[in-house]
mmCIF file as Biopython writes it, N, C-alpha, C and O atoms, coordinates in Angstrom:
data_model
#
loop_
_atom_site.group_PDB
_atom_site.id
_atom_site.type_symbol
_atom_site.label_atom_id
_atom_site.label_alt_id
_atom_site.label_comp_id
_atom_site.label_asym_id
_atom_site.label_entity_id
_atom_site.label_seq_id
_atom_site.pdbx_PDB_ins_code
_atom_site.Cartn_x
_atom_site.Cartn_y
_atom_site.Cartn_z
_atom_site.occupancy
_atom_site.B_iso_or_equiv
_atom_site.auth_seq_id
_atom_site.auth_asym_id
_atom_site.pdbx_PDB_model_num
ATOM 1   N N  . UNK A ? 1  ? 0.847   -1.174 0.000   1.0 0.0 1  A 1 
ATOM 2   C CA . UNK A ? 1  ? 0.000   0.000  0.000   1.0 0.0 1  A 1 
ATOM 3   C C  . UNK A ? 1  ? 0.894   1.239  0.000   1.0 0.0 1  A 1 
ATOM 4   O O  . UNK A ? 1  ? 1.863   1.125  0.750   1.0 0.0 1  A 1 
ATOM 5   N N  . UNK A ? 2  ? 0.815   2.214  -0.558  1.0 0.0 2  A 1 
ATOM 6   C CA . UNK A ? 2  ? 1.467   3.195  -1.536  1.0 0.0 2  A 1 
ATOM 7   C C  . UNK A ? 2  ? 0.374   4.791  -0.247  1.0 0.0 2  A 1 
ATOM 8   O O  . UNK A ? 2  ? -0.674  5.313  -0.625  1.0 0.0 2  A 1 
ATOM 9   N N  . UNK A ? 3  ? 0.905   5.048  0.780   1.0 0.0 3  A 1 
ATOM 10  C CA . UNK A ? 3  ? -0.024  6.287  1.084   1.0 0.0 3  A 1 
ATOM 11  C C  . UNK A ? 3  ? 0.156   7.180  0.429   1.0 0.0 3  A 1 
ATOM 12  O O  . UNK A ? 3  ? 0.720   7.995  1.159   1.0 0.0 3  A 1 
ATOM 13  N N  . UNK A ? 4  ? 0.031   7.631  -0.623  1.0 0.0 4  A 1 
ATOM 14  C CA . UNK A ? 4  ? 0.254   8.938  -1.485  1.0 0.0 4  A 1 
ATOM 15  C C  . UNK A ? 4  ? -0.664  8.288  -2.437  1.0 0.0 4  A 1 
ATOM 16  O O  . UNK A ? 4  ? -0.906  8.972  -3.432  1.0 0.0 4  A 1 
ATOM 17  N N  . UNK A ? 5  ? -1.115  7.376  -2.389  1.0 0.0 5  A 1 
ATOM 18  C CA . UNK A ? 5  ? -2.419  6.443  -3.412  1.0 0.0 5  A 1 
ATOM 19  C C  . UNK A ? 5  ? -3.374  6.587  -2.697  1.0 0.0 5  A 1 
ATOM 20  O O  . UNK A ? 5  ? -4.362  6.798  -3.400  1.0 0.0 5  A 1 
ATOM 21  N N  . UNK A ? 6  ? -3.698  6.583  -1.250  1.0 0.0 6  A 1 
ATOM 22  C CA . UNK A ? 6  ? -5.096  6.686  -0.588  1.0 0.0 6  A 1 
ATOM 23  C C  . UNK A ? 6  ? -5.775  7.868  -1.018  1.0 0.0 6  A 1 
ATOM 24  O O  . UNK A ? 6  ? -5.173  8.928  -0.843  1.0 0.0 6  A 1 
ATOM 25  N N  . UNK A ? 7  ? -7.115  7.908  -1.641  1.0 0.0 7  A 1 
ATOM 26  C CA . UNK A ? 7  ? -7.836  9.118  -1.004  1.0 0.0 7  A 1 
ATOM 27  C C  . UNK A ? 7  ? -9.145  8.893  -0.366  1.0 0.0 7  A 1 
ATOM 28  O O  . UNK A ? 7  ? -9.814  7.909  -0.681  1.0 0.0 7  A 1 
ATOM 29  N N  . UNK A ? 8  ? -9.504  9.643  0.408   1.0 0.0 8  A 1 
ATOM 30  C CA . UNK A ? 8  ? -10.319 9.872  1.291   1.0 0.0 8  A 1 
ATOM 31  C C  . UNK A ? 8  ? -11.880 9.718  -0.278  1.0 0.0 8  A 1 
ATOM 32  O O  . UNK A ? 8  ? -11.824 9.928  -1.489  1.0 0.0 8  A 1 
ATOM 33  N N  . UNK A ? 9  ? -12.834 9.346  0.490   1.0 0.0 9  A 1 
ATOM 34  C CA . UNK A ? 9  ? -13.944 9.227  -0.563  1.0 0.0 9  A 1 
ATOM 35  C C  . UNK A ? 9  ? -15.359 9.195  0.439   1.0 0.0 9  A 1 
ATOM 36  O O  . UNK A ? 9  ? -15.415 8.612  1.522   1.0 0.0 9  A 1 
ATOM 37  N N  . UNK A ? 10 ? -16.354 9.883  -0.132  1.0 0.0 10 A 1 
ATOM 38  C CA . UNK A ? 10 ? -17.153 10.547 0.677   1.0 0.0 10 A 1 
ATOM 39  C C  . UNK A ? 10 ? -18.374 9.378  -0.047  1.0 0.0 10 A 1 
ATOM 40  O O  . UNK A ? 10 ? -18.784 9.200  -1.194  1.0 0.0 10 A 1 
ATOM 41  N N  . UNK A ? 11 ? -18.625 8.830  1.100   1.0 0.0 11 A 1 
ATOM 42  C CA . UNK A ? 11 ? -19.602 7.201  0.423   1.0 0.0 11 A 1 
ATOM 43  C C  . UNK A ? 11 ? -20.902 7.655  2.094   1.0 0.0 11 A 1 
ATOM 44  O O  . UNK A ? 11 ? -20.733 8.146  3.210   1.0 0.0 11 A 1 
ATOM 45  N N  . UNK A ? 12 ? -22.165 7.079  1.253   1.0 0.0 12 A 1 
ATOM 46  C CA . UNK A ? 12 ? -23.329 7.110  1.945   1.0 0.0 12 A 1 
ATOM 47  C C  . UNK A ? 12 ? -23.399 5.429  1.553   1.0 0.0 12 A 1 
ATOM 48  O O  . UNK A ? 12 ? -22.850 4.835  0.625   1.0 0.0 12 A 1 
ATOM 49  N N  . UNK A ? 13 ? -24.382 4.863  2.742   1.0 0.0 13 A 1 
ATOM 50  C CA . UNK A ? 13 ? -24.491 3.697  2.685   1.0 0.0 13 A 1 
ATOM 51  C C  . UNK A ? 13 ? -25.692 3.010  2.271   1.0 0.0 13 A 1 
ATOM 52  O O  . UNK A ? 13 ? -26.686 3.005  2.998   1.0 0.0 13 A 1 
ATOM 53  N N  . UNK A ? 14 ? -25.666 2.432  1.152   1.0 0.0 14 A 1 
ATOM 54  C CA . UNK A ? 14 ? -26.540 1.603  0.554   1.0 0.0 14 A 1 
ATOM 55  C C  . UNK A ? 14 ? -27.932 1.147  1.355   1.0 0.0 14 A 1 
ATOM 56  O O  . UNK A ? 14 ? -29.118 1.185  1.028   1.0 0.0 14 A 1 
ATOM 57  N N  . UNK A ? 15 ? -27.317 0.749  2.414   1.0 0.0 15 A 1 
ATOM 58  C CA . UNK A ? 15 ? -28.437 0.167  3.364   1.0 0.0 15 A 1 
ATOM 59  C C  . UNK A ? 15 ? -29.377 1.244  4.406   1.0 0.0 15 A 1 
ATOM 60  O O  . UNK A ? 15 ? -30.595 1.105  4.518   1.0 0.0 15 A 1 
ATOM 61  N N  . UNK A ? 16 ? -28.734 2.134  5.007   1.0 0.0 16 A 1 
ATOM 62  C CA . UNK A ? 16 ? -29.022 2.883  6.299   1.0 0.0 16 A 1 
ATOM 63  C C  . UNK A ? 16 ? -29.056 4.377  5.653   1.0 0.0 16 A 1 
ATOM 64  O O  . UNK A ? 16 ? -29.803 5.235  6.123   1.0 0.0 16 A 1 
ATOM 65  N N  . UNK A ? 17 ? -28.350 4.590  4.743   1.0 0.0 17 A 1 
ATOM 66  C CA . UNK A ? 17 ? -28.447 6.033  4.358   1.0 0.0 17 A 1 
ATOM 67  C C  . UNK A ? 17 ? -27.340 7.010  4.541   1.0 0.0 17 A 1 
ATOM 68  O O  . UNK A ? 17 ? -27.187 8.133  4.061   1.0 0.0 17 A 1 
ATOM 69  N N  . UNK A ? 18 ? -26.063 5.786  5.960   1.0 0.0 18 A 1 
ATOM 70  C CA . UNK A ? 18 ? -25.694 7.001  6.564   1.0 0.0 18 A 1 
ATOM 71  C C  . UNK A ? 18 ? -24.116 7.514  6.152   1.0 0.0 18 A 1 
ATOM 72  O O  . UNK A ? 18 ? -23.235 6.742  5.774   1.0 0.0 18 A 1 
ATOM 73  N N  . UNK A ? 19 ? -23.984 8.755  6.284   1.0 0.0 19 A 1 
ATOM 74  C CA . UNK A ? 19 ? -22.757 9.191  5.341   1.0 0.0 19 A 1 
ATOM 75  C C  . UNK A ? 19 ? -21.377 9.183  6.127   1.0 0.0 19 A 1 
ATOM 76  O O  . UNK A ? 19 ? -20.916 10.010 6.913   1.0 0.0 19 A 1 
ATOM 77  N N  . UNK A ? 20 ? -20.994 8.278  5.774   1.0 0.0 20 A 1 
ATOM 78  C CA . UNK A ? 20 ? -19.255 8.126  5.703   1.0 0.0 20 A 1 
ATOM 79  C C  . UNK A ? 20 ? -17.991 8.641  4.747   1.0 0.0 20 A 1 
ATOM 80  O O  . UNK A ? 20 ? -18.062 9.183  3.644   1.0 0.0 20 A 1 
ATOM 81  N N  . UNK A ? 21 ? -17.006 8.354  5.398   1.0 0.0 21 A 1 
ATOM 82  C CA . UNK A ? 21 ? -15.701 9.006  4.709   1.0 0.0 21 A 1 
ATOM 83  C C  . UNK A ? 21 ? -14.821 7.206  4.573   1.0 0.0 21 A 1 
ATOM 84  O O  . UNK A ? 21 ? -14.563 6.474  5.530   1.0 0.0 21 A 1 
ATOM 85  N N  . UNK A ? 22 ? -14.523 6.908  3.031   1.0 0.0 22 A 1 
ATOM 86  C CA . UNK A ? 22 ? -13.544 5.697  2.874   1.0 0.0 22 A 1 
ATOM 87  C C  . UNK A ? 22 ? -12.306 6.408  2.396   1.0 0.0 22 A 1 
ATOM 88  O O  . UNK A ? 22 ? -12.104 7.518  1.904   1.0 0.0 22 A 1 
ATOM 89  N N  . UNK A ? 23 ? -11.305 5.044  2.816   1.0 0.0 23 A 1 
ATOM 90  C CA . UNK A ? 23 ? -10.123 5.427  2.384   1.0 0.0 23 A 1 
ATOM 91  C C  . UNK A ? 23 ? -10.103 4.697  0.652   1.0 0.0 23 A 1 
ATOM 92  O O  . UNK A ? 23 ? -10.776 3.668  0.591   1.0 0.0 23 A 1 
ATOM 93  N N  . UNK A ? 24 ? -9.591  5.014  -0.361  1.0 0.0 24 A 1 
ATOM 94  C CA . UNK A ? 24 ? -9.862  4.296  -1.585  1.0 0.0 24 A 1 
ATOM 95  C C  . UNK A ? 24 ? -7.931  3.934  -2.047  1.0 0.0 24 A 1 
ATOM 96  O O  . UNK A ? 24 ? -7.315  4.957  -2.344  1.0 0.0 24 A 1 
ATOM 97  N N  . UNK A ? 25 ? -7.399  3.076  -2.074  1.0 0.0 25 A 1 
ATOM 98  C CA . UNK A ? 25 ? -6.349  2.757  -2.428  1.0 0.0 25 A 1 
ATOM 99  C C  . UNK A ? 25 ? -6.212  2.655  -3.862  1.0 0.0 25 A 1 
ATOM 100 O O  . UNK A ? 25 ? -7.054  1.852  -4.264  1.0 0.0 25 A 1 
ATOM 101 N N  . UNK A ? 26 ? -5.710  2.989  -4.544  1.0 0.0 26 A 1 
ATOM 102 C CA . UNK A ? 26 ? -5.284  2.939  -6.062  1.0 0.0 26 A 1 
ATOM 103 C C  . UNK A ? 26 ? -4.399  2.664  -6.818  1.0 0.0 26 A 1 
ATOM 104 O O  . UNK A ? 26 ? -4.266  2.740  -8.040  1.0 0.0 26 A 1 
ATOM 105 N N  . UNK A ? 27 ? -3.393  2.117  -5.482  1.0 0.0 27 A 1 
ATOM 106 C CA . UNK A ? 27 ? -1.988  1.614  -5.977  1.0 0.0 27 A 1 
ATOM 107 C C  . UNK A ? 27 ? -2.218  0.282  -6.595  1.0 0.0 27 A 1 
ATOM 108 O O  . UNK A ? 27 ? -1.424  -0.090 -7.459  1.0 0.0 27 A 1 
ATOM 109 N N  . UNK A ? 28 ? -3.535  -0.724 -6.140  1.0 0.0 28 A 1 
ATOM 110 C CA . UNK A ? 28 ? -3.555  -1.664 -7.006  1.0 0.0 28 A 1 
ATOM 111 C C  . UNK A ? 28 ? -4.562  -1.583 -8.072  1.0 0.0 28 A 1 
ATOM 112 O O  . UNK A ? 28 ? -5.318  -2.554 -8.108  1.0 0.0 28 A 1 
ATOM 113 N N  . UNK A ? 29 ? -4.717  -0.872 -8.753  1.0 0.0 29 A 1 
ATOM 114 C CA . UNK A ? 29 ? -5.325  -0.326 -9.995  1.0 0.0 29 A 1 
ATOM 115 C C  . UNK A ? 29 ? -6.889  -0.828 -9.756  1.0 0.0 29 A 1 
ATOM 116 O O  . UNK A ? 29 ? -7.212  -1.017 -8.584  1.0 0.0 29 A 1 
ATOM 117 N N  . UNK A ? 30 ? -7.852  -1.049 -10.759 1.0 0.0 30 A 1 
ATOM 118 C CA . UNK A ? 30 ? -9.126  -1.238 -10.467 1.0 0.0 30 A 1 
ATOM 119 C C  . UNK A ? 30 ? -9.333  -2.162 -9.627  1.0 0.0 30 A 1 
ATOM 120 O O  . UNK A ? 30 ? -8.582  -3.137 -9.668  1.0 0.0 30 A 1 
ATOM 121 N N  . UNK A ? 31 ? -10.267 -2.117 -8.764  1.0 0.0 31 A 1 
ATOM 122 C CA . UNK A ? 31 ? -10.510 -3.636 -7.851  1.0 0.0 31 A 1 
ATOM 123 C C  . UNK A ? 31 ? -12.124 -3.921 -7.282  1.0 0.0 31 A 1 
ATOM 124 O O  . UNK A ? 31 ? -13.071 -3.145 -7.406  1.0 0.0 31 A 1 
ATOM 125 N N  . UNK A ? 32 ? -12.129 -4.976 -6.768  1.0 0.0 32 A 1 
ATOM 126 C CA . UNK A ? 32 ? -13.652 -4.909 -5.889  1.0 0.0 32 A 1 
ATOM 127 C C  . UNK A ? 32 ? -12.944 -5.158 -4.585  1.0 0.0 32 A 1 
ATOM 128 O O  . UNK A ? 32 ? -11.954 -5.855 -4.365  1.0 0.0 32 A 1 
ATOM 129 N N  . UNK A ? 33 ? -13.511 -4.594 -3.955  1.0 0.0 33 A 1 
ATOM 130 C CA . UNK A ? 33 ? -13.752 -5.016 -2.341  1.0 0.0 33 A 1 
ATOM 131 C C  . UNK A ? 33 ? -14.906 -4.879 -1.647  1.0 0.0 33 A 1 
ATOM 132 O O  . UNK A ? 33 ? -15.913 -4.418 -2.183  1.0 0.0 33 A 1 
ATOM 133 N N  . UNK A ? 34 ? -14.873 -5.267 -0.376  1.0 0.0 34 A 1 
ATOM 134 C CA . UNK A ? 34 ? -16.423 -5.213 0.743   1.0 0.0 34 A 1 
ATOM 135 C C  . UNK A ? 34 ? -15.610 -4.342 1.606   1.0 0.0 34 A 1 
ATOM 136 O O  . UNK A ? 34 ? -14.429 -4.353 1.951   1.0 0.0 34 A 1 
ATOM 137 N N  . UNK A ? 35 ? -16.815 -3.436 1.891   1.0 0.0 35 A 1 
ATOM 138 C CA . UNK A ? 35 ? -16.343 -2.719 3.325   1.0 0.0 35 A 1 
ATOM 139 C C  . UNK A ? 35 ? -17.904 -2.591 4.204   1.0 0.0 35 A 1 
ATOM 140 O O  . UNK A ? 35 ? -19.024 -2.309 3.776   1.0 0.0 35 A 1 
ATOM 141 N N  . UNK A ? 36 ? -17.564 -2.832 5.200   1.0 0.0 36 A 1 
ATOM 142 C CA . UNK A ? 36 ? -18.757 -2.329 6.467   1.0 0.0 36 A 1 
ATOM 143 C C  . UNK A ? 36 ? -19.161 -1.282 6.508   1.0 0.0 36 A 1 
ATOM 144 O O  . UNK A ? 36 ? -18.512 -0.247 6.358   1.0 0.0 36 A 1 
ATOM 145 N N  . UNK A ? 37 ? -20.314 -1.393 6.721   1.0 0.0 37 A 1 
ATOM 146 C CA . UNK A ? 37 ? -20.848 0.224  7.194   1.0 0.0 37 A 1 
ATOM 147 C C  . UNK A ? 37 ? -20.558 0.142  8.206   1.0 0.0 37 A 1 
ATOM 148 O O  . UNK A ? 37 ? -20.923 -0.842 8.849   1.0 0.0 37 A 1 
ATOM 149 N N  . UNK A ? 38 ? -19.698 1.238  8.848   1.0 0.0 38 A 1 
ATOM 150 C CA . UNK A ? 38 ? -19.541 1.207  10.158  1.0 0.0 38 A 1 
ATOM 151 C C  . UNK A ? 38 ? -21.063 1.630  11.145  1.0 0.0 38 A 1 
ATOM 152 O O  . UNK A ? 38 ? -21.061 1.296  12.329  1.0 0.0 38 A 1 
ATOM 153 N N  . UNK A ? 39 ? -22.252 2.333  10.588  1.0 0.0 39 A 1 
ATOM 154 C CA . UNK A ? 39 ? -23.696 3.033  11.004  1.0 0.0 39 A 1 
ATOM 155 C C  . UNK A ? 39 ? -24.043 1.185  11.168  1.0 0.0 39 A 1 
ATOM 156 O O  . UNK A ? 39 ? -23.683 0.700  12.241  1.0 0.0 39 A 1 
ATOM 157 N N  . UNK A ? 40 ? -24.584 0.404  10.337  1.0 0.0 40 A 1 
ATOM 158 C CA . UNK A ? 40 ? -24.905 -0.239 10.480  1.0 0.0 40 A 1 
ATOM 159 C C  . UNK A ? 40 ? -24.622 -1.957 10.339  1.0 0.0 40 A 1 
ATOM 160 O O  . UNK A ? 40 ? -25.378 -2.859 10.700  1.0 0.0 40 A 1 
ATOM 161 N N  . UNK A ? 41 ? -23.234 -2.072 9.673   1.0 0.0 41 A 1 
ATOM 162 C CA . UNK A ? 41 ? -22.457 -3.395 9.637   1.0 0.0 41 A 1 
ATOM 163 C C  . UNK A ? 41 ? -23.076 -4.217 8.469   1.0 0.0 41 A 1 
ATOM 164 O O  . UNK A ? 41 ? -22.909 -5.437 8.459   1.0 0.0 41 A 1 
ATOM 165 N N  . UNK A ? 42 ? -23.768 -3.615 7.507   1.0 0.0 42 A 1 
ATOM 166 C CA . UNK A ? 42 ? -24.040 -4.059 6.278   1.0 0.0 42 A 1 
ATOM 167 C C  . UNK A ? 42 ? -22.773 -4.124 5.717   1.0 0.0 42 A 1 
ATOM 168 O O  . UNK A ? 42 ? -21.893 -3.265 5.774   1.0 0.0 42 A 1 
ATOM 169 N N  . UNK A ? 43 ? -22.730 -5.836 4.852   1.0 0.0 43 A 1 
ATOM 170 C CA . UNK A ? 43 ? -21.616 -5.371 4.003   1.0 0.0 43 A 1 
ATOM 171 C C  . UNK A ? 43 ? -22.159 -4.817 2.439   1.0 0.0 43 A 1 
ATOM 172 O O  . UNK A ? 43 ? -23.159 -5.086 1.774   1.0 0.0 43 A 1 
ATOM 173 N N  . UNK A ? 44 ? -20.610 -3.624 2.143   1.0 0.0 44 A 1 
ATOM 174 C CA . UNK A ? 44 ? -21.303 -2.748 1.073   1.0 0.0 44 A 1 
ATOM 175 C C  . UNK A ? 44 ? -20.080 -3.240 0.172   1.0 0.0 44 A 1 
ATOM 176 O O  . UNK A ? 44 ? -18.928 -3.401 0.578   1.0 0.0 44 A 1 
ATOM 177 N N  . UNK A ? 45 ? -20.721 -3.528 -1.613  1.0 0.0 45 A 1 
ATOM 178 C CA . UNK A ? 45 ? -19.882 -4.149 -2.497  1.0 0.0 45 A 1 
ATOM 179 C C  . UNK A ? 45 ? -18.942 -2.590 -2.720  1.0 0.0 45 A 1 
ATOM 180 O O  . UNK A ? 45 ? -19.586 -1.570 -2.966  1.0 0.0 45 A 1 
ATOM 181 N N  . UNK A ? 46 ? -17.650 -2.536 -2.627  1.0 0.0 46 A 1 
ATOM 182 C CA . UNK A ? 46 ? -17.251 -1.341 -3.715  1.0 0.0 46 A 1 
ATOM 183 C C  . UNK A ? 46 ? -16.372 -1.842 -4.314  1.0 0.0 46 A 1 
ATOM 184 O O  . UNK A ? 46 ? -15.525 -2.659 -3.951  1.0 0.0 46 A 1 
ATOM 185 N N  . UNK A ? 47 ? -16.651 -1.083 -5.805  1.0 0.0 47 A 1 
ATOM 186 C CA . UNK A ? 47 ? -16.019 -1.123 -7.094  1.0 0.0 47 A 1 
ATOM 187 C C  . UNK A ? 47 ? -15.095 0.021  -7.087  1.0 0.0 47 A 1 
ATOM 188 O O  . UNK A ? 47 ? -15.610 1.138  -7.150  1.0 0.0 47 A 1 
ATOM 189 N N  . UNK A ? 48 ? -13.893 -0.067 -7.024  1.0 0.0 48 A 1 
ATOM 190 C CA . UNK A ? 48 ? -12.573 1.109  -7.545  1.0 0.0 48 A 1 
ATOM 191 C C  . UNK A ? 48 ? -12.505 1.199  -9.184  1.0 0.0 48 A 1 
ATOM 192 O O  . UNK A ? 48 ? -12.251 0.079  -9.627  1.0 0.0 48 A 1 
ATOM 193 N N  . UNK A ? 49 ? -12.651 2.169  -10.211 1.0 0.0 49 A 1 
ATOM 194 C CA . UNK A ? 49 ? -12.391 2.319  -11.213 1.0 0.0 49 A 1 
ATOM 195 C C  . UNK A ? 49 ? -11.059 3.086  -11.445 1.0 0.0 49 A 1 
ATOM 196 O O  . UNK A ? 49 ? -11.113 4.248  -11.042 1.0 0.0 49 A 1 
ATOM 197 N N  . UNK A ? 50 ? -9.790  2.684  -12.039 1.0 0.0 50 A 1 
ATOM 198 C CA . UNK A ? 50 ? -8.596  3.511  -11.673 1.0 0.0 50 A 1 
ATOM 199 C C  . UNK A ? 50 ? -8.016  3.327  -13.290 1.0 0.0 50 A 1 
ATOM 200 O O  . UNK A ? 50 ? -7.754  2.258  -13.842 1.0 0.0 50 A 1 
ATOM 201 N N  . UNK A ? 51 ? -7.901  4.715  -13.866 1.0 0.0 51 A 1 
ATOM 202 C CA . UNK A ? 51 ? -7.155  4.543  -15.293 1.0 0.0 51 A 1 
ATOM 203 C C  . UNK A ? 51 ? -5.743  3.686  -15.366 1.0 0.0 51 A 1 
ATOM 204 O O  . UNK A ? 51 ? -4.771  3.535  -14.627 1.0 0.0 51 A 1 
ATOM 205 N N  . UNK A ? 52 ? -6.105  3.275  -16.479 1.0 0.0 52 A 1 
ATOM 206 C CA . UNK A ? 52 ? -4.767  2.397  -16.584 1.0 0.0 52 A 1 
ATOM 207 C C  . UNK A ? 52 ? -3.702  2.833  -17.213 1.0 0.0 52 A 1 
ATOM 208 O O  . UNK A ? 52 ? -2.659  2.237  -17.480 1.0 0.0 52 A 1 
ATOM 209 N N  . UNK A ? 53 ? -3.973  3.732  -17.397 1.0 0.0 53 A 1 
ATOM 210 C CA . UNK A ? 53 ? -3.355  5.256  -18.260 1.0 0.0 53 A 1 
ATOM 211 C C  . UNK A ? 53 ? -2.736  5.725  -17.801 1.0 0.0 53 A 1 
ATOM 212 O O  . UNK A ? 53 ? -1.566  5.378  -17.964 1.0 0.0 53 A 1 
ATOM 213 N N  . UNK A ? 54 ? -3.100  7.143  -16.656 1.0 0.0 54 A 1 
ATOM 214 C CA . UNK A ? 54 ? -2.826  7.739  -15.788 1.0 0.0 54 A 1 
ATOM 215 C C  . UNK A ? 54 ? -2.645  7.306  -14.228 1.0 0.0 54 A 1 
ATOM 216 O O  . UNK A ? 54 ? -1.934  7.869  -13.395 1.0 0.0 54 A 1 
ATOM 217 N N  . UNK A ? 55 ? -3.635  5.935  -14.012 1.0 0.0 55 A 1 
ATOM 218 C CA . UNK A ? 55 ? -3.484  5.822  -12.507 1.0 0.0 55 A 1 
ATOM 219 C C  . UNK A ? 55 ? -4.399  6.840  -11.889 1.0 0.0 55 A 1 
ATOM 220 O O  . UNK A ? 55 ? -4.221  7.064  -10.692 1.0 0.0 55 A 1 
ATOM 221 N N  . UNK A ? 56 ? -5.116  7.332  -12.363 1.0 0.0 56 A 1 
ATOM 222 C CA . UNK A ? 56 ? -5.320  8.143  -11.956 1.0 0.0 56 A 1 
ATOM 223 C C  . UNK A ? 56 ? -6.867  7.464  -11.266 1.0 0.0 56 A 1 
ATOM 224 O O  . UNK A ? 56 ? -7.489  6.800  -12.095 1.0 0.0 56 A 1 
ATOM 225 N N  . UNK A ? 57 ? -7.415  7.547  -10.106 1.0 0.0 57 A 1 
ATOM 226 C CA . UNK A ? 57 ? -8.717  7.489  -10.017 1.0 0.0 57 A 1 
ATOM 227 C C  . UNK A ? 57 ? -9.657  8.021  -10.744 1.0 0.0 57 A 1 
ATOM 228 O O  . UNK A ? 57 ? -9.851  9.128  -11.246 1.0 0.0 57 A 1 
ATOM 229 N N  . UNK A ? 58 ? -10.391 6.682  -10.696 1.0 0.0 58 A 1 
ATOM 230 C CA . UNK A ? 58 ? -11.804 8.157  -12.301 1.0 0.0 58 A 1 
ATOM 231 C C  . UNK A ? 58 ? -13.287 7.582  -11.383 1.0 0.0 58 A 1 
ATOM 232 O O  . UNK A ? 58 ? -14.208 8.389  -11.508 1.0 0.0 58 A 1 
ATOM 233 N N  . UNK A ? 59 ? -13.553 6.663  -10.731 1.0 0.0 59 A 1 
ATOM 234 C CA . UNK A ? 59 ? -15.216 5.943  -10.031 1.0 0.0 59 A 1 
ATOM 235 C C  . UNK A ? 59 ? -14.789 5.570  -9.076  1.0 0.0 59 A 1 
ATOM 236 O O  . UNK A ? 59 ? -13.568 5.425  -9.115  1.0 0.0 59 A 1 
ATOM 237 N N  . UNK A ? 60 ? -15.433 5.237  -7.829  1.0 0.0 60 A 1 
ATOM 238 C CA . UNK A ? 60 ? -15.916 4.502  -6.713  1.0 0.0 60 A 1 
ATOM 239 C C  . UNK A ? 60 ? -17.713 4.053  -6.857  1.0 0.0 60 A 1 
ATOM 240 O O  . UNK A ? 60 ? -18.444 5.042  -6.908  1.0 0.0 60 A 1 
ATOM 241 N N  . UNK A ? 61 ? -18.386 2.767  -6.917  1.0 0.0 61 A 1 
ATOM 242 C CA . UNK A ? 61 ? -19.381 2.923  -7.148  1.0 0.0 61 A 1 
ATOM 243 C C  . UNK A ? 61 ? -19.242 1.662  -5.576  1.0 0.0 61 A 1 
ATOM 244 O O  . UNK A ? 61 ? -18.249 1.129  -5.080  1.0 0.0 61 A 1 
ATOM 245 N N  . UNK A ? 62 ? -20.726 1.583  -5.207  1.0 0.0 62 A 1 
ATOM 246 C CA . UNK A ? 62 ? -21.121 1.083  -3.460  1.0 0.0 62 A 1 
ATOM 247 C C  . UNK A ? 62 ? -22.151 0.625  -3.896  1.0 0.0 62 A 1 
ATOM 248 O O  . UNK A ? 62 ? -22.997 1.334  -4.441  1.0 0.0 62 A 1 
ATOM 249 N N  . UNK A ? 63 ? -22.283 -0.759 -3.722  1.0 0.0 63 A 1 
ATOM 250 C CA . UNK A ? 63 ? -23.835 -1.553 -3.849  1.0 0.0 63 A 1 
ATOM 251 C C  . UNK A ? 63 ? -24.212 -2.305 -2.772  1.0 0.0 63 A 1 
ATOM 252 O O  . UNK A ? 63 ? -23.310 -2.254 -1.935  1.0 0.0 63 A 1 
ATOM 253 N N  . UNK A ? 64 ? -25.528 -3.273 -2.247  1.0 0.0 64 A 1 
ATOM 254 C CA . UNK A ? 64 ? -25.889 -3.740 -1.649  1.0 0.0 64 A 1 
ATOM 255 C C  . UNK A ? 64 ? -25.027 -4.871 -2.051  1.0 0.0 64 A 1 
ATOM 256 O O  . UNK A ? 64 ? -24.474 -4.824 -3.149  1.0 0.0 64 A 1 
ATOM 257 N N  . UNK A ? 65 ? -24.850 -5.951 -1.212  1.0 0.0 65 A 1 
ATOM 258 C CA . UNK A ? 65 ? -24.385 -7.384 -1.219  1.0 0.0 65 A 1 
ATOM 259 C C  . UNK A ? 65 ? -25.016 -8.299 -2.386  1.0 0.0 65 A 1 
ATOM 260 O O  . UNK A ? 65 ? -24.404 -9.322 -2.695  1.0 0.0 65 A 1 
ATOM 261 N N  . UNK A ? 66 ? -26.381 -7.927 -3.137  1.0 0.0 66 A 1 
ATOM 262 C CA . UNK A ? 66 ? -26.581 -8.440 -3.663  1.0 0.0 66 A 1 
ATOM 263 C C  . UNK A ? 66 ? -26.777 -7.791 -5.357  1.0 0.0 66 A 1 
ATOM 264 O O  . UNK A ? 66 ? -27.384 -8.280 -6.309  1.0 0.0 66 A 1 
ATOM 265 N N  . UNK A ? 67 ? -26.080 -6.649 -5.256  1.0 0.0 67 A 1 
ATOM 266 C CA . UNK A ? 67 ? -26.335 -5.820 -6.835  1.0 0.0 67 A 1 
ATOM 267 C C  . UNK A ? 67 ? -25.449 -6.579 -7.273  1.0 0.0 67 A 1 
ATOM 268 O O  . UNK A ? 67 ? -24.688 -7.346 -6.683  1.0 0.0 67 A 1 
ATOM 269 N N  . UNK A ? 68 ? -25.587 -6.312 -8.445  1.0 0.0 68 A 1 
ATOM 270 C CA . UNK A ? 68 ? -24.523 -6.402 -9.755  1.0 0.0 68 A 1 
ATOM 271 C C  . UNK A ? 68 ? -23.993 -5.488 -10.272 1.0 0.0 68 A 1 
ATOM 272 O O  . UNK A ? 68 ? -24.591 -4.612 -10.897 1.0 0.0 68 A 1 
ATOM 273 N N  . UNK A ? 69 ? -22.566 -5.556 -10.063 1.0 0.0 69 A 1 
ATOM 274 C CA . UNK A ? 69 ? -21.936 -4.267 -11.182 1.0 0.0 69 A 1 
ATOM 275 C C  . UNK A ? 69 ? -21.947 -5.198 -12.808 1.0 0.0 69 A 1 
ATOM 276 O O  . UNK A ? 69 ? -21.575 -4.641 -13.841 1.0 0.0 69 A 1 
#
């Protein structure tokens, strides 16, 4: 993990509504992961979209456990 790759990302939660701050890592280029709502301990799907170009972050998208990206 690369800290000069984290940024801070301003995510509301799928389930409860309630608004949080994630850390989004980008040093390993696009990815999925689960993270908790910390409000309510739902797990929430997130999708990292990261150019493969630039590196640059371009999406964060947050679904219920059972969406589909």
């Amino acid at each position: 993990m690369n800290e000069e790759m984290l940024f801070p990302w301003p995510a509301t939660c799928p389930y409860c509504d309630a608004s949080f701050e994630m850390l989004i890592d980008s040093s390993v280029g696009s990815h999925a992961t689960w993270e908790d709502c910390p409000q309510c301990c739902a797990p929430i799907q997130v999708r990292v979209s990261v150019s493969p170009f630039s590196g640059e972050l371009e999406d964060v998208m947050l679904g219920q456990d059972d969406d589909v990206f």
